[in-house]
PAVEX-284166 format. One record per residue (C-alpha): residue number from 1; x negated, y negated, z. Coordinates in steps of 0.2 Angstrom, whole numbers, plus 5000, padded with zeros to 4 digits. Example, Ala and Ser with C-alpha at 12.3 -4.5 7.8 and 13.67 -1.06 7.14 Angstrom:
<nodes>
NODE   pos      u      v      w
NODE     1   4938   5022   5039
NODE     2   4932   5005   5036
</nodes>
This chain:
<nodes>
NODE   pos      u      v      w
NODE     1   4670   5410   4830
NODE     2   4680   5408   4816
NODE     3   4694   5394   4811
NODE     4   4709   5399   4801
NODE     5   4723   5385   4793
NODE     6   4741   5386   4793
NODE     7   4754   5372   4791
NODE     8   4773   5374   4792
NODE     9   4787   5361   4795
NODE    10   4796   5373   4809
NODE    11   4791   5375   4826
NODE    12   4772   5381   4826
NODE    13   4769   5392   4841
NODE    14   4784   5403   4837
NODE    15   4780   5407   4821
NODE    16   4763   5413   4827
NODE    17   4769   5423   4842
NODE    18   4783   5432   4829
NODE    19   4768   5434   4814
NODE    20   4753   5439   4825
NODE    21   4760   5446   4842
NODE    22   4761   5437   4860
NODE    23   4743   5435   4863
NODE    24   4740   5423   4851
NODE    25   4750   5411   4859
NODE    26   4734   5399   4863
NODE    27   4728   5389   4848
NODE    28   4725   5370   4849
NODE    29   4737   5357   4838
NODE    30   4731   5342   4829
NODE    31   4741   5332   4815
NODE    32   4734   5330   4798
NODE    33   4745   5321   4786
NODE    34   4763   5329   4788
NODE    35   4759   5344   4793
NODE    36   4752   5352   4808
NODE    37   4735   5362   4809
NODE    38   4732   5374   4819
NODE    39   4714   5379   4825
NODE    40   4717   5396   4830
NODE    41   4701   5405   4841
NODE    42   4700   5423   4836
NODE    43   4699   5436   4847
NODE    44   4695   5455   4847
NODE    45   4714   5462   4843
NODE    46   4714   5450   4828
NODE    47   4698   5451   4822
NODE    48   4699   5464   4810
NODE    49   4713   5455   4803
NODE    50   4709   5448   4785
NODE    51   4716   5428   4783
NODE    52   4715   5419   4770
NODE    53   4709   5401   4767
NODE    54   4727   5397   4758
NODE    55   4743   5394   4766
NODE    56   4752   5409   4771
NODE    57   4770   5408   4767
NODE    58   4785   5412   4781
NODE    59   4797   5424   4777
NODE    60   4814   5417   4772
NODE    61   4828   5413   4785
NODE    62   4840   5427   4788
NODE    63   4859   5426   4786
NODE    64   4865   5432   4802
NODE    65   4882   5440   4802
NODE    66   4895   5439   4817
NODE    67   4895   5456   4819
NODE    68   4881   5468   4822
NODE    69   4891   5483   4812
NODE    70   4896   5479   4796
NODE    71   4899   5499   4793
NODE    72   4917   5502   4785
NODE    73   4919   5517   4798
NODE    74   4917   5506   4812
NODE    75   4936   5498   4818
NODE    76   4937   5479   4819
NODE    77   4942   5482   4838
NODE    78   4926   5494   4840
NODE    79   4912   5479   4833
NODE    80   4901   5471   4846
NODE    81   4899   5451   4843
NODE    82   4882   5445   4836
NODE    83   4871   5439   4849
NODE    84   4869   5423   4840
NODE    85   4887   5420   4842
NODE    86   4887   5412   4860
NODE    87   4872   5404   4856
NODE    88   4879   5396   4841
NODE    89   4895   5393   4853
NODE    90   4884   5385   4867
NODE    91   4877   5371   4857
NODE    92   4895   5364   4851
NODE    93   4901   5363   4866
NODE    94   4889   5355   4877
NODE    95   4879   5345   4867
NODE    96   4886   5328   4858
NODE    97   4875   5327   4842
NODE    98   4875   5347   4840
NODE    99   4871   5343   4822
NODE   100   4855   5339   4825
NODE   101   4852   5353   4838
NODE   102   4859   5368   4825
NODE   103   4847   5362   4812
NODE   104   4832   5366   4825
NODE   105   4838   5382   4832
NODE   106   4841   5390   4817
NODE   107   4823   5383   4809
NODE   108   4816   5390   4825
NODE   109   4822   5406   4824
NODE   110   4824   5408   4807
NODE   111   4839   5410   4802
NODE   112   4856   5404   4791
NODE   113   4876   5404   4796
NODE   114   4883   5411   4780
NODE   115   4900   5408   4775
NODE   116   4911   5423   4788
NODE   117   4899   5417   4802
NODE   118   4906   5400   4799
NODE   119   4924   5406   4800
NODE   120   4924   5417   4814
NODE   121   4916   5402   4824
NODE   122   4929   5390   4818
NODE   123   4943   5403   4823
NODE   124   4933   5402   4844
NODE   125   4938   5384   4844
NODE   126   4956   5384   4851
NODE   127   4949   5379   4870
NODE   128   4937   5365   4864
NODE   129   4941   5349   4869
NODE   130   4944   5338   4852
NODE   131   4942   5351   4840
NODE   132   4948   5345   4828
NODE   133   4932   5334   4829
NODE   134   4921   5346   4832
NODE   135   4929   5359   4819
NODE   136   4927   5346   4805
NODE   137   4912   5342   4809
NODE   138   4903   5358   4810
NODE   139   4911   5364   4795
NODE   140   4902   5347   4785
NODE   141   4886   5354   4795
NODE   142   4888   5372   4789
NODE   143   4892   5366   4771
NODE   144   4874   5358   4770
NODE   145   4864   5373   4772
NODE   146   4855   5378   4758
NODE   147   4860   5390   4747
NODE   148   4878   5389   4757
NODE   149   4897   5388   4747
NODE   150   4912   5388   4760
NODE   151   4922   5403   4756
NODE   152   4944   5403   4757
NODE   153   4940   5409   4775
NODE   154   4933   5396   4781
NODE   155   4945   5382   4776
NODE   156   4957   5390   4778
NODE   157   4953   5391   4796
NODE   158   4952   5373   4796
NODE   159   4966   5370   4788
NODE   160   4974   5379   4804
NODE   161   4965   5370   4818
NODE   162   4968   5352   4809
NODE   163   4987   5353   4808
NODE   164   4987   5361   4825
NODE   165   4980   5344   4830
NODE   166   4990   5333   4820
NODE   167   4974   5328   4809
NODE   168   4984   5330   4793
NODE   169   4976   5317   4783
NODE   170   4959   5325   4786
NODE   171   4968   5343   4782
NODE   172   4976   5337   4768
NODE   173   4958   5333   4760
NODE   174   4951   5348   4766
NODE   175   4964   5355   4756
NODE   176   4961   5345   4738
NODE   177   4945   5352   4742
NODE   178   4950   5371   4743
NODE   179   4960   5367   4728
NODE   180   4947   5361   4717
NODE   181   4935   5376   4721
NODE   182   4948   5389   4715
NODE   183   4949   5403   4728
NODE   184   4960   5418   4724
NODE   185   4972   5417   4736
NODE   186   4974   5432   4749
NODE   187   4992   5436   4758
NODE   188   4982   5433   4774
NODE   189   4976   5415   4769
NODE   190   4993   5413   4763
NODE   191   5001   5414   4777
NODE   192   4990   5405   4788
NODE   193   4991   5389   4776
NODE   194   5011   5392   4774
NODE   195   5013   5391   4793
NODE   196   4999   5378   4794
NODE   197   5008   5366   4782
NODE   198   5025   5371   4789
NODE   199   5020   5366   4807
NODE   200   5014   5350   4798
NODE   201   5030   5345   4786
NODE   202   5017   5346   4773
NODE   203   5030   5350   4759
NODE   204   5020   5348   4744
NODE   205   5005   5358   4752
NODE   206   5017   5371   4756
NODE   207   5024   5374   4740
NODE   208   5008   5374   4730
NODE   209   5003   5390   4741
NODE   210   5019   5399   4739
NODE   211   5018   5396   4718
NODE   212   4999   5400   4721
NODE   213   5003   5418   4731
NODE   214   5016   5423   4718
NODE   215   5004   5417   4701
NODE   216   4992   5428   4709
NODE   217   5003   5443   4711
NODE   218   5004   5444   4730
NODE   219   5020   5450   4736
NODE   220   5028   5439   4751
NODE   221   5031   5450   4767
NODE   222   5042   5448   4781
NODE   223   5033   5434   4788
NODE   224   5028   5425   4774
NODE   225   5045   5422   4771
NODE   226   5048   5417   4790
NODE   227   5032   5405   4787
NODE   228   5041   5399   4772
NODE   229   5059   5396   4778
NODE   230   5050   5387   4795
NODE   231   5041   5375   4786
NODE   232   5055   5371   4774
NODE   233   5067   5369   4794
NODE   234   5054   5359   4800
NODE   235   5054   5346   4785
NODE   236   5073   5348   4782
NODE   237   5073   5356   4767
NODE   238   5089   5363   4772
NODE   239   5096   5369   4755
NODE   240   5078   5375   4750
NODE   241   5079   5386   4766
NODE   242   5097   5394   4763
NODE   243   5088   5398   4747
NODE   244   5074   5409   4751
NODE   245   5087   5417   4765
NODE   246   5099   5421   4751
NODE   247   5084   5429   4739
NODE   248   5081   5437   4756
NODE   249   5098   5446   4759
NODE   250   5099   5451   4740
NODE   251   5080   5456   4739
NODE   252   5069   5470   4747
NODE   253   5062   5460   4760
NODE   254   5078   5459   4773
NODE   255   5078   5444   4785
NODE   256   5077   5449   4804
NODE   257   5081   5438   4819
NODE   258   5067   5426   4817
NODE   259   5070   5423   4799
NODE   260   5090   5418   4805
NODE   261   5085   5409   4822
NODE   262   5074   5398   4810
NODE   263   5091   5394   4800
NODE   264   5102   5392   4814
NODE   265   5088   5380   4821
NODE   266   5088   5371   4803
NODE   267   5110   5370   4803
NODE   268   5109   5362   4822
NODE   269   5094   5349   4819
NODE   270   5106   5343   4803
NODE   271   5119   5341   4815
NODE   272   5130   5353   4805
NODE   273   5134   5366   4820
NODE   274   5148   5375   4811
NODE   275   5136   5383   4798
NODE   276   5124   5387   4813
NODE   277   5140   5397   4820
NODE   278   5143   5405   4806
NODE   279   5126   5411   4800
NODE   280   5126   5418   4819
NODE   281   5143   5428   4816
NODE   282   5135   5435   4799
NODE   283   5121   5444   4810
NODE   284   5131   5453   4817
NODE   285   5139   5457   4802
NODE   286   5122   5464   4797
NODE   287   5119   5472   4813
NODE   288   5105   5459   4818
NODE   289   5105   5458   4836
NODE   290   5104   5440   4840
NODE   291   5092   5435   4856
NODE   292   5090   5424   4869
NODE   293   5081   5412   4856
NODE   294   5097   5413   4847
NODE   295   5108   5408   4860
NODE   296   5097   5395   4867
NODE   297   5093   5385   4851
NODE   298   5115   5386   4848
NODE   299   5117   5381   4868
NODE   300   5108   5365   4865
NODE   301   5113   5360   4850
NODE   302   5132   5363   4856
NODE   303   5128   5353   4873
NODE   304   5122   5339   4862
NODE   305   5138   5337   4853
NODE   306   5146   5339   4868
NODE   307   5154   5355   4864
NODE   308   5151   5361   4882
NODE   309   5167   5373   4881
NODE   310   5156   5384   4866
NODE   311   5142   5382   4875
NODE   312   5149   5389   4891
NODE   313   5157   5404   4879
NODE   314   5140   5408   4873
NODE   315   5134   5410   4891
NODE   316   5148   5424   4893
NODE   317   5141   5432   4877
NODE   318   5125   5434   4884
NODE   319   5130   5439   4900
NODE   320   5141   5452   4892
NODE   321   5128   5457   4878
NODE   322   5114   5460   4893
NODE   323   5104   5447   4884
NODE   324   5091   5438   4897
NODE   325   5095   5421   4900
NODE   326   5083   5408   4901
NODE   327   5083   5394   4916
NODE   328   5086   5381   4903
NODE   329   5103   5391   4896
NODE   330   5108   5390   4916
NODE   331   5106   5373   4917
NODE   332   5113   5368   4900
NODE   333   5130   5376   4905
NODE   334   5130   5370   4924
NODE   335   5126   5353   4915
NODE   336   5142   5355   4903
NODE   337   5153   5362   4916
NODE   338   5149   5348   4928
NODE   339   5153   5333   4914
NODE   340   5171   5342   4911
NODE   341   5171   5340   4929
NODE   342   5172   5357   4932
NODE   343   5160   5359   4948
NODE   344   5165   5373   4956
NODE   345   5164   5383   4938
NODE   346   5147   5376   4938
NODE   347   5143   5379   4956
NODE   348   5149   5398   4951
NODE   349   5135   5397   4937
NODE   350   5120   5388   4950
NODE   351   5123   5405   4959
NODE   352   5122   5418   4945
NODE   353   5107   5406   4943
NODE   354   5099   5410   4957
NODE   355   5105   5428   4959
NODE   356   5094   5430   4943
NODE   357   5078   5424   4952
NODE   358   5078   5408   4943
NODE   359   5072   5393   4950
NODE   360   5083   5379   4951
NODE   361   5077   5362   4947
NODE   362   5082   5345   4951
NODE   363   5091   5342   4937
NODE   364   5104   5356   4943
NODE   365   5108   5350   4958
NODE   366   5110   5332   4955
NODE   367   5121   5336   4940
NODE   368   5130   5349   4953
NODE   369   5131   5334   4965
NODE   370   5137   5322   4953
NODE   371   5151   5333   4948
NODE   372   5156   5335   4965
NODE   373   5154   5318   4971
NODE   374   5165   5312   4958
NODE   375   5178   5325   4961
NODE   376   5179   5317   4978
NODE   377   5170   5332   4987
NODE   378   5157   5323   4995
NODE   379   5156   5334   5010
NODE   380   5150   5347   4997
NODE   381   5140   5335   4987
NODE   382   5129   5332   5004
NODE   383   5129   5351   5008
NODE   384   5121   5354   4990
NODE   385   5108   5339   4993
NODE   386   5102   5347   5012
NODE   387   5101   5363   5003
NODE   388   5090   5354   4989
NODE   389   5081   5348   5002
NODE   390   5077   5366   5011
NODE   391   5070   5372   4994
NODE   392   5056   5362   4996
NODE   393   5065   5348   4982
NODE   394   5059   5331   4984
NODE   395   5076   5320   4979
NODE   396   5069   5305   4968
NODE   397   5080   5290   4962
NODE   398   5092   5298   4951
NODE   399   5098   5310   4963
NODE   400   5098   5297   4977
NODE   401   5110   5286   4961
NODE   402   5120   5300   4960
NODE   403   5123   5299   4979
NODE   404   5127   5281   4982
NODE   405   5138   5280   4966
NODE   406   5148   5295   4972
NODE   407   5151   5285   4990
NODE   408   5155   5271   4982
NODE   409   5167   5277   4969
NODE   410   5176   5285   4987
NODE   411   5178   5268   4996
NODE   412   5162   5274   5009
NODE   413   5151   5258   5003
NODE   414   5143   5257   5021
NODE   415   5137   5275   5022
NODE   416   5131   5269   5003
NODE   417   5121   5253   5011
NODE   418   5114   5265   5022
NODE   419   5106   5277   5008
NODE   420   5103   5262   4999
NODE   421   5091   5253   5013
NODE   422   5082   5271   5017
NODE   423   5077   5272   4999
NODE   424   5070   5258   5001
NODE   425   5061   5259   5016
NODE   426   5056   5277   5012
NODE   427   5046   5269   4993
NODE   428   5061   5278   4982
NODE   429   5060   5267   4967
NODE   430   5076   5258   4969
NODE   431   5084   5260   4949
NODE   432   5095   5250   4940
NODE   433   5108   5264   4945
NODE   434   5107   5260   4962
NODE   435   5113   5242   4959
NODE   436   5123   5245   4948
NODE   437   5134   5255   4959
NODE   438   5134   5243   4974
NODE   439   5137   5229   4966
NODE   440   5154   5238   4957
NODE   441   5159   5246   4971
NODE   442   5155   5229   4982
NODE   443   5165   5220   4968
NODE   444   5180   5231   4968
NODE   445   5180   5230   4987
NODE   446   5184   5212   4983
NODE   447   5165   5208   4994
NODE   448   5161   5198   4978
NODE   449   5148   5187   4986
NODE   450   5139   5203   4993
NODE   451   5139   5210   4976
NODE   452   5132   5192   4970
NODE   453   5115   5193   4982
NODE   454   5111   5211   4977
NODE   455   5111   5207   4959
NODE   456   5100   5192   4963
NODE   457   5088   5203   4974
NODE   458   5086   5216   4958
NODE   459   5072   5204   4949
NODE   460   5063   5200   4964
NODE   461   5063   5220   4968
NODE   462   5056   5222   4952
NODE   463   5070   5230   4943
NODE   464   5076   5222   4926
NODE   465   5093   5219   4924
NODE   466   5105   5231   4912
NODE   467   5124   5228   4905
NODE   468   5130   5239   4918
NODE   469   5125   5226   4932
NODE   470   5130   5213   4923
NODE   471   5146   5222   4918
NODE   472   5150   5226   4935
NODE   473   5147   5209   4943
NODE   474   5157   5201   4928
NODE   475   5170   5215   4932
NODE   476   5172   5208   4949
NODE   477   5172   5190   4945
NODE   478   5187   5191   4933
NODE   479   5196   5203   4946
NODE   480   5194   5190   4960
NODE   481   5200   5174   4946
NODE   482   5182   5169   4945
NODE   483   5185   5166   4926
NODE   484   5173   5154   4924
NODE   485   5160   5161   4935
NODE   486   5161   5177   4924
NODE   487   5159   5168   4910
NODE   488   5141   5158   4914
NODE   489   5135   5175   4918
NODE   490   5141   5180   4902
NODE   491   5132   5167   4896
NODE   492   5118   5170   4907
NODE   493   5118   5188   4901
NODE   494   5113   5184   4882
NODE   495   5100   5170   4887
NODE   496   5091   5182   4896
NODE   497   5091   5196   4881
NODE   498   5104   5209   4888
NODE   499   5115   5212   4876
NODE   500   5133   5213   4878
NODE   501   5142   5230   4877
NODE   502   5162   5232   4869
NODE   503   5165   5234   4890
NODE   504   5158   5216   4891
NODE   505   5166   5209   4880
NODE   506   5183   5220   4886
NODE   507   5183   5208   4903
NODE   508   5183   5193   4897
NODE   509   5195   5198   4885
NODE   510   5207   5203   4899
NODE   511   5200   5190   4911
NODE   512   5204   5176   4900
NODE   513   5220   5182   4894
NODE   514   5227   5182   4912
NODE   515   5222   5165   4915
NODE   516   5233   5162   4900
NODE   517   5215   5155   4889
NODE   518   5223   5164   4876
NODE   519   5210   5154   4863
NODE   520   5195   5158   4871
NODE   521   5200   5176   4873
NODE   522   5201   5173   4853
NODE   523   5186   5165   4851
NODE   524   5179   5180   4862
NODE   525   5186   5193   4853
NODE   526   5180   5185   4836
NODE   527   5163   5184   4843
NODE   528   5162   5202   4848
NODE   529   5167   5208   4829
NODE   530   5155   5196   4821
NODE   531   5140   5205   4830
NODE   532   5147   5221   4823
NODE   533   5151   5229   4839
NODE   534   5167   5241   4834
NODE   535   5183   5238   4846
NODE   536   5187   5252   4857
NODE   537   5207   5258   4860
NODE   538   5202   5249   4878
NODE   539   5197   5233   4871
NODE   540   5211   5230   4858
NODE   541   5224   5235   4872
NODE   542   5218   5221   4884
NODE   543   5219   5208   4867
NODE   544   5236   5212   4862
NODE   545   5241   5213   4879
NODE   546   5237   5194   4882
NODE   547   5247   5191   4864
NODE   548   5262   5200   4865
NODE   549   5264   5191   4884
NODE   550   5262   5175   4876
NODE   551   5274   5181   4861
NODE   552   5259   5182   4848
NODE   553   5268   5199   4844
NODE   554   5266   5194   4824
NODE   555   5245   5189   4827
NODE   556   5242   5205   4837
NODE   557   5248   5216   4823
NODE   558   5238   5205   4811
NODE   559   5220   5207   4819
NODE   560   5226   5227   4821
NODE   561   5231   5227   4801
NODE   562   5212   5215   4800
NODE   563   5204   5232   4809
NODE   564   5207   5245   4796
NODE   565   5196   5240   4781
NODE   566   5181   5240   4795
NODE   567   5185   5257   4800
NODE   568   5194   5256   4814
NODE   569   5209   5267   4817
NODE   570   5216   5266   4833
NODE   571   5230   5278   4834
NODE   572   5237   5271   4851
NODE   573   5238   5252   4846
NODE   574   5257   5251   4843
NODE   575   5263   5261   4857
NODE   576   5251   5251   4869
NODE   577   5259   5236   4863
NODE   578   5278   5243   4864
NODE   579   5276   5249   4882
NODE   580   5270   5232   4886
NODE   581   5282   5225   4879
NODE   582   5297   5235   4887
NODE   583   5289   5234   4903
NODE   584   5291   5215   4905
NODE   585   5310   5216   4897
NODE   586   5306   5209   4881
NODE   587   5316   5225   4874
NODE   588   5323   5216   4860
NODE   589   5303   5211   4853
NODE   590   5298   5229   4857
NODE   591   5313   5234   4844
NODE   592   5306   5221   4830
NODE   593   5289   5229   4833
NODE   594   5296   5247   4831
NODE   595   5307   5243   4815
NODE   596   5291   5234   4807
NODE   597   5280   5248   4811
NODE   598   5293   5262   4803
NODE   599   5294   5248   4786
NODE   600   5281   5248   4783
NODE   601   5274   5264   4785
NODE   602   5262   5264   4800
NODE   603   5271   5279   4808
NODE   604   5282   5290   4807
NODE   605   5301   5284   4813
NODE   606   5303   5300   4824
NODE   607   5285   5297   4835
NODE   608   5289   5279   4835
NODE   609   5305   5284   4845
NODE   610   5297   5294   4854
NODE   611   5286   5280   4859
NODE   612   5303   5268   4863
NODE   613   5311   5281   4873
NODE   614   5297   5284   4885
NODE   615   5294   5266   4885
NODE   616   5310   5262   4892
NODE   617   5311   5274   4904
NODE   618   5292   5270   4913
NODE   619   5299   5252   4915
NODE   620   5313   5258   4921
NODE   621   5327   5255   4908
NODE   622   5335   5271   4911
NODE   623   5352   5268   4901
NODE   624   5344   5260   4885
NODE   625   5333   5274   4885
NODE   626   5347   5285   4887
NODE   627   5357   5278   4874
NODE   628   5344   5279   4862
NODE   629   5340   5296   4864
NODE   630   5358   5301   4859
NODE   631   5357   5291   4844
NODE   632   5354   5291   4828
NODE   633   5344   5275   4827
NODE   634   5327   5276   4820
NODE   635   5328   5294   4811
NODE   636   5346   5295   4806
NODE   637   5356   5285   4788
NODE   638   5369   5275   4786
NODE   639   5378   5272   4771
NODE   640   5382   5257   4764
NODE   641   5394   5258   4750
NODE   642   5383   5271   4738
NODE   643   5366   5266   4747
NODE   644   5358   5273   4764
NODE   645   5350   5264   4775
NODE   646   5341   5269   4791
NODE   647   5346   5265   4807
NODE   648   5336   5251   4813
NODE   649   5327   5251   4831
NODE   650   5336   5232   4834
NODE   651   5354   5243   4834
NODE   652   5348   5246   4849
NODE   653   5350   5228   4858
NODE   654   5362   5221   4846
NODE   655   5376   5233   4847
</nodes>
């Protein structure tokens, strides 16, 4: 018997079985020093073998390619994956330290993952779970094998799994990286990192590609430029997009539909909707049929700004175009239509809606219900909420607020309690919504103390208090003459860190000012502006109400001239004040008002007896209204020796 030595630091019995065949599997292993030795019994098939007493090198490690055709007649489509592929594959997803586990797999079967192997495997990751881990991570492993240099491919691919997982630091460095290795740059890499930095709002990564494609003589295509103009959208780079879109238009490369929606989308995230309008009117112009993608992204931004009438137009438009419409268009108009109020427009919409096979949501019908509640149709609201309820719709706490407010806003507050208690009993989280509209429509019932014991019972329910409970229940106070009540839970209100709304601040105003505290409502009103909330129309009507009732006609029109430096124009102030003037009699203060409003050049004299005249006549004056209609006071001249003088407004009382 003879004995022959081999050592290797790979797995020994494979080796063997790939060098001498599957009979020499039996050997027996001992260690000596680092490497193994192998006493190998010889047998007849090997015998005539001639071994010699030195080492016998293994042959190198193979790179392995992820195809098994590399033949430039065989398609792309037509190549059959490497078997090592799912292997490779199966090791990164199921085990945690795959590292380790590669570096023995391909030792044992001899083999190396060149650079294309490395990217088509990164391009299998998008069902991994943390790929972005993983990706990286392999990628570091695959840079460490020897005689290895990552090529474009490879980082590029990921560059394009990092950003898609939000990891932009880490892509950003993988990036300085490709940079400093100096790849030519490919329109195929190109675009993939364009839209890779676009997604990510990485401008400046963004921009060195496009100069980097251009230096090395690639011509943009279509959707390089639709990469380009997206990521310059996505980072608001606004006036860089209408750029590219004007070299575009003038170049040979003409923009399509995509390249414009990605404007459009750009003008509506600004917030300047106009431009978005017409860069839609200018497709058409260039025959670009615009799609549903088109009409959505407008539809939204129009319902944002509350442009609900343009929004509802550009439903027609697609209807008439034949252009499909998406459930969230159909719920964007029905939405619009029911805040104007308009629900049987939007119930005529719901069932186009649903003639179109979409399904409705709850959304729908709870705005659908709203609208229809509020427009005192209650019997149609309910109809809509049993129909809800046959579609198989679960109602949840908004829908049941809608409910109860719209019975409550129509005087049914028991049939409201009712609702009310079977949402609670039923585990319908009871919202701030639901309180809010009891305890107002409980307050304007004048069933104040009711209202009082549901907004106790809200913390103990575990709903936190907002401004409209506490508007509501400081509503009622102040309309029952519970000033002081309203007040403390005023109070009460800031301790507990609810801030105060203009509408807050709008009750006490008019609560005080009726109880003739003209001071505090002052000190009230001082308050409000020095925490910098603006006045509404509203708010100012209930102060200089209180004045001009106490004759403080001069101090009103004083904070009203202290308003306009802050902004604050309200174009209603001075015929607010002259009709309430009039209307208590005080004529002769309403003229003074009029003639200093015309002085000194506030409004036009022919508006401001405009104002007089209808003024008079709501309160009843009839024959002074009358008499100044057929007058000449307030627009017309008279002379005075060589000097014309207008007619003033207190001709009226005086003469």
């Amino acid at each position: 018997m003879r004995e022959y030595i081999f050592f290797n630091n790979i797995p020994v019995e494979d080796t063997l079985s790939t060098i001498l065949g599957a009979q020499m599997r039996k050997a027996i292993f001992k260690p000596y020093s680092a490497a193994f030795f192998i006493k190998i019994h010889t047998s007849p098939i090997v015998s005539s073998l001639k071994f010699s007493s030195s080492c016998t090198p293994l042959p190198p490690p193979e790179w392995v390619h992820p195809f098994t055709d590399l033949s430039d007649v065989i398609s792309a489509a037509d190549r059959q994956t490497s078997p090592w592929l799912p292997k490779i594959h199966h090791l990164l997803q199921n085990t945690i330290n795959f590292e380790q586990d590669l570096t023995i797999f391909c030792d044992k079967y001899l083999i190396r993952l060149p650079p294309p192997f490395t990217a088509h495997i990164l391009k299998t990751f998008s069902q991994l779970p943390n790929r972005a881990e993983i990706a990286f991570r392999f990628f570091n492993w695959a840079g460490e094998q020897k005689g290895y240099s990552h090529n474009l491919e490879c980082f590029v691919q990921l560059i394009e799994i990092l950003c898609l997982e939000g990891d932009f630091v880490t892509a950003r460095s993988a990036f300085d990286e490709m940079k400093i290795r100096g790849f030519l740059m490919n329109s195929v890499a190109a675009n993939s990192l364009i839209r890779s930095f676009g997604n990510g709002g990485m401008v400046e990564e963004l921009l060195w590609v496009w100069k980097r494609m251009k230096d090395s003589g690639i011509e943009p295509s279509l959707y390089t430029y639709n990469f380009l103009m997206n990521g310059l959208v996505n980072c608001m780079y606004i006036e860089s997009a209408e750029r590219v879109l004007e070299v575009m238009k003038k170049g040979r490369v003409k923009p399509d539909v995509v390249t414009y929606n990605t404007m459009i989308k750009g003008y509506c995230k600004s917030g300047n909707l106009r431009k978005a309008i017409d860069e839609f009117e200018a497709m058409e112009v260039k025959n670009v049929a615009a799609d549903k993608i088109t009409f959505l992204t407008l539809m939204q931004a129009c319902y944002a700004k509350g442009d609900y009438h343009l929004c509802s137009r550009l439903y027609n438009e697609m209807r008439d175009k034949q252009v499909e419409i998406p459930p969230h268009a159909y719920s964007l108009v029905i939405g619009g239509l029911c805040k104007e109020g308009k629900a049987m427009e939007g119930h005529a919409v719901f069932e186009s809606m649903i003639g179109a096979g979409c399904e409705v949501n709850m959304a729908v019908y709870t705005a659908l219900i709203d609208a229809y509640a509020k427009n005192g149709s209650l019997d149609v609201a309910m109809e809509l909420f049993r129909s809800m309820q046959r579609d198989g719709l679960v109602a949840d706490e908004v829908t049941y607020g809608v409910i109860v407010n719209g019975l409550c806003k129509n005087g049914r507050l028991e049939e409201a309690l009712e609702w009310f208690d079977y949402c609670k009993r039923e585990g319908v989280a009871v919202n701030a919504m639901l309180y809010s509209s009891l305890i107002d429509g409980l307050g304007k019932a004048g069933r104040v103390e009711e209202a009082g014991r549901l907004f106790e019972e809200m913390t103990g329910s575990g709903c936190p208090r907002d401004s409209y409970c506490y508007n509501a229940l400081i509503d009622a106070l102040a309309k029952k003459g519970k000033v002081e009540e309203a007040v403390a839970l005023f109070e009460r209100m800031e301790e507990e860190g609810c801030d105060p709304t203009v509408y807050t601040y709008t009750i006490l105003i008019d609560g005080l000012f009726k109880q003739h505290r003209n001071e505090e409502g002052l000190k009230v009103w001082e308050a409000m502006i020095e925490k910098g909330i603006t006045p509404t129309a509203a708010s100012f009507r209930a102060l200089a109400t209180g004045l001009c009732l106490s004759g403080k006609v001069a101090r009103a029109c004083k904070i009203l001239d202290e308003l306009a430096p802050m902004g604050v124009v309200l174009d209603s102030a001075f015929e607010d004040m002259i009709n309430v003037l009039c209307k208590v009699g005080r004529v002769v203060e309403a003229c003074r008002l009029a003639d200093g409003v015309v002085d000194r050049g506030r409004e036009i004299p022919g508006r401001v007896r405009t104002v007089m005249i209808n003024a008079l006549r709501k309160a009843g004056n009839a024959d002074l209204a009358m008499k100044l209609m057929h007058s000449k006071i307030g627009i017309g001249y008279d002379r005075v020796k060589s000097v014309k003088k207008r007619v003033k407004f207190r001709n009226l009382v005086e003469r």
